[in-house]
C-alpha positions as CSV (number, residue, x, y, z in Angstrom):
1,X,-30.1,25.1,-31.3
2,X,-28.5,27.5,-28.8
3,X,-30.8,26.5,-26.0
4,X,-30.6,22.9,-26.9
5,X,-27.1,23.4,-26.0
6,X,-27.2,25.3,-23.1
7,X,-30.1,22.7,-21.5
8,X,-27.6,19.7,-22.4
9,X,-24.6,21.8,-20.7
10,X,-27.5,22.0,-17.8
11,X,-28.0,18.5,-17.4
12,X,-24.8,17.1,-17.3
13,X,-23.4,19.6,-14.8
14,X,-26.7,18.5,-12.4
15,X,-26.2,14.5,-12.9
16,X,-22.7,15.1,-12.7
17,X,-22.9,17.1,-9.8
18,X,-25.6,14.5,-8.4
19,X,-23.2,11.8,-9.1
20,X,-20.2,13.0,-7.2
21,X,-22.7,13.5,-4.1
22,X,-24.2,9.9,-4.3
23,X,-20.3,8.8,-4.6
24,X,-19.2,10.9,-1.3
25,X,-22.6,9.8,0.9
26,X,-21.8,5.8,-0.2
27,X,-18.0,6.1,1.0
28,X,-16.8,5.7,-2.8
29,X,-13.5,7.1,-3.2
30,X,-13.1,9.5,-6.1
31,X,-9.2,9.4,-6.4
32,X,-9.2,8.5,-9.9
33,X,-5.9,6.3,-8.9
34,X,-6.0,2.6,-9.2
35,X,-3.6,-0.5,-8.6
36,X,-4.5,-3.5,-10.1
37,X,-3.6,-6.9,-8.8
38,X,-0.9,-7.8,-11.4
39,X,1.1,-3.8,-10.2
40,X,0.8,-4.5,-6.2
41,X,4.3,-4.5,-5.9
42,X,4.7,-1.4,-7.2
43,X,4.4,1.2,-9.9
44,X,7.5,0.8,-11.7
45,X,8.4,-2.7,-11.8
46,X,11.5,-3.0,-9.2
47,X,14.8,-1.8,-8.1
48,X,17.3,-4.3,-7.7
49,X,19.9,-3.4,-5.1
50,X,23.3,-5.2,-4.7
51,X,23.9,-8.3,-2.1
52,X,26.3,-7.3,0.4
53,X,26.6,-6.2,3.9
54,X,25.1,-3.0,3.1
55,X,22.1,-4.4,1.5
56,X,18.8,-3.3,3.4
57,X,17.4,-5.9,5.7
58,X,13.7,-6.9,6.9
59,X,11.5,-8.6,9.4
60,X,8.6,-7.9,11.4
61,X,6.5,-8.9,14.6
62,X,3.0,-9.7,14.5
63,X,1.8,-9.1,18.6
64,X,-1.5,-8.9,19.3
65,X,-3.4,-5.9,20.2
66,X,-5.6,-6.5,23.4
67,X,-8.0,-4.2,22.5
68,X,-8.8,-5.2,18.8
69,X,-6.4,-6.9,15.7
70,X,-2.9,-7.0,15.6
71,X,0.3,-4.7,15.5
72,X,3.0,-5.1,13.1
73,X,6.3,-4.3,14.1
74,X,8.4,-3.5,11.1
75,X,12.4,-3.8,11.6
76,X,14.7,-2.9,9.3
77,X,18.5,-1.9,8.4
78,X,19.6,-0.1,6.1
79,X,16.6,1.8,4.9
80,X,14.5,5.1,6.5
81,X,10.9,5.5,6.0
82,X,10.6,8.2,4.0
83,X,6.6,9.2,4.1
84,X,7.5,12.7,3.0
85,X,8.9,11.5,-0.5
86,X,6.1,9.1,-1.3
87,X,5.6,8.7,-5.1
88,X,8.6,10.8,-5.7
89,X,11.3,9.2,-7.8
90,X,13.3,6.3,-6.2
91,X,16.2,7.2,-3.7
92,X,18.8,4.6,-2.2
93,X,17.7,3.7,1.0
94,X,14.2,5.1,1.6
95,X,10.7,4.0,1.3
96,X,7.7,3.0,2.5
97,X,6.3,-0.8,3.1
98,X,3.6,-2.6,1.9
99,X,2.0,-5.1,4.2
100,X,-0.1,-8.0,2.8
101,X,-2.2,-10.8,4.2
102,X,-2.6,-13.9,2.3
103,X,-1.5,-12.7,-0.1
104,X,-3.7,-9.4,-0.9
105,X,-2.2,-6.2,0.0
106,X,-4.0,-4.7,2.4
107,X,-2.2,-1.2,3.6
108,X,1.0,0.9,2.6
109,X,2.5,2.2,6.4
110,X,5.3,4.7,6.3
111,X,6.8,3.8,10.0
112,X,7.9,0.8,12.0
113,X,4.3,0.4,13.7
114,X,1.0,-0.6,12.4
115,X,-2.4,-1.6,13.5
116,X,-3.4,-3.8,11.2
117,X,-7.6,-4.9,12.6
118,X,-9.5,-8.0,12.7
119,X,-8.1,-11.4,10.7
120,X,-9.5,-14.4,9.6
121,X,-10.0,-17.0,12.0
122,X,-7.3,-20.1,11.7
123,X,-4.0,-19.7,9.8
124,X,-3.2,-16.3,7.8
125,X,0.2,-15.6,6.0
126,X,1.6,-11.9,6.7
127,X,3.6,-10.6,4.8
128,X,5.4,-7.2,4.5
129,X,7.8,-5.7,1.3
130,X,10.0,-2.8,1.3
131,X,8.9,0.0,-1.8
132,X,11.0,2.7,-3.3
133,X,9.4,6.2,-3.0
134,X,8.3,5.4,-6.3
135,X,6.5,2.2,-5.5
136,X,8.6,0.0,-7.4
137,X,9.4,-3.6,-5.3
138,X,12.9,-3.4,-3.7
139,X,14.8,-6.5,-4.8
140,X,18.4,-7.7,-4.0
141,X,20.3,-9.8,-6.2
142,X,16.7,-10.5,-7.6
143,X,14.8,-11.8,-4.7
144,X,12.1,-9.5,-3.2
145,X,13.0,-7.8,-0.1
146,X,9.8,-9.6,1.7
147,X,9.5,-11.0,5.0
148,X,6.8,-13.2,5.7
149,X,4.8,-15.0,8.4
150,X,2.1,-17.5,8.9
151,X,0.2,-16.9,12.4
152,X,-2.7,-18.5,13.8
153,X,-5.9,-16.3,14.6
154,X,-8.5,-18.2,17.3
């Protein structure tokens, strides 16, 4: 029975071992950390922030790149990227962004500039949302703090 044992112990840390490998070599990430669709916006639901002059504000540039895709220019008042504090708990005023395109979420950036590469030919819809620290959606007065574009791609 012992050896029984000790050849199952054997096998598992080989094909285990083998496994991880065949992940790394095929460019499969092994994070263990995964957003479904319905939890884009964020981890823990949203923080809704007061209307007012001192709410945050939001809007962006798409320009494109001449060498390949587009850049996003991500303005904003009231809030500080905050790349340092990412997935800590939610602090007035700081965050990251989510940037979307029609409709899928496609990158988290943690500054005001981003390459985003190659689009779909014809009309896309961009999109970009400010996040707490803790991913949850930023919200004021209950609308989400998104800005959102439609561009054409020849």
């Amino acid at each position: 029975m012992p050896r029984s044992l000790g050849l199952l112990l054997i096998g598992l840390l080989l094909g285990g071992g083998t496994g991880f490998f065949l992940a790394a070599a095929n460019n499969v990430a092994l994070d263990g950390h995964h957003h479904p669709a319905a939890q884009d916006a964020g981890h823990g639901g949203t923080v809704d922030l007061p209307a007012g002059p001192e709410a945050p504000t939001l809007d962006f540039r798409a320009v494109r790149d001449a060498a390949s895709g587009w850049n996003l220019h991500v303005v904003t008042t009231g809030f500080r990227f905050a790349p340092e504090r990412v997935n800590a708990p939610h602090r007035p005023g700081e965050g990251h962004a989510h940037v979307y395109v029609d409709g899928k979420k496609v990158a988290r950036i943690y500054g005001p500039w981003f390459h985003l590469g190659a689009l779909p030919r014809g009309r896309v819809t961009l999109a970009v949302t400010l996040n707490a620290n803790d991913h949850s959606a930023l919200t004021i007065a209950g609308r989400p703090l998104k800005a959102e574009k439609t561009i054409t791609v020849e």
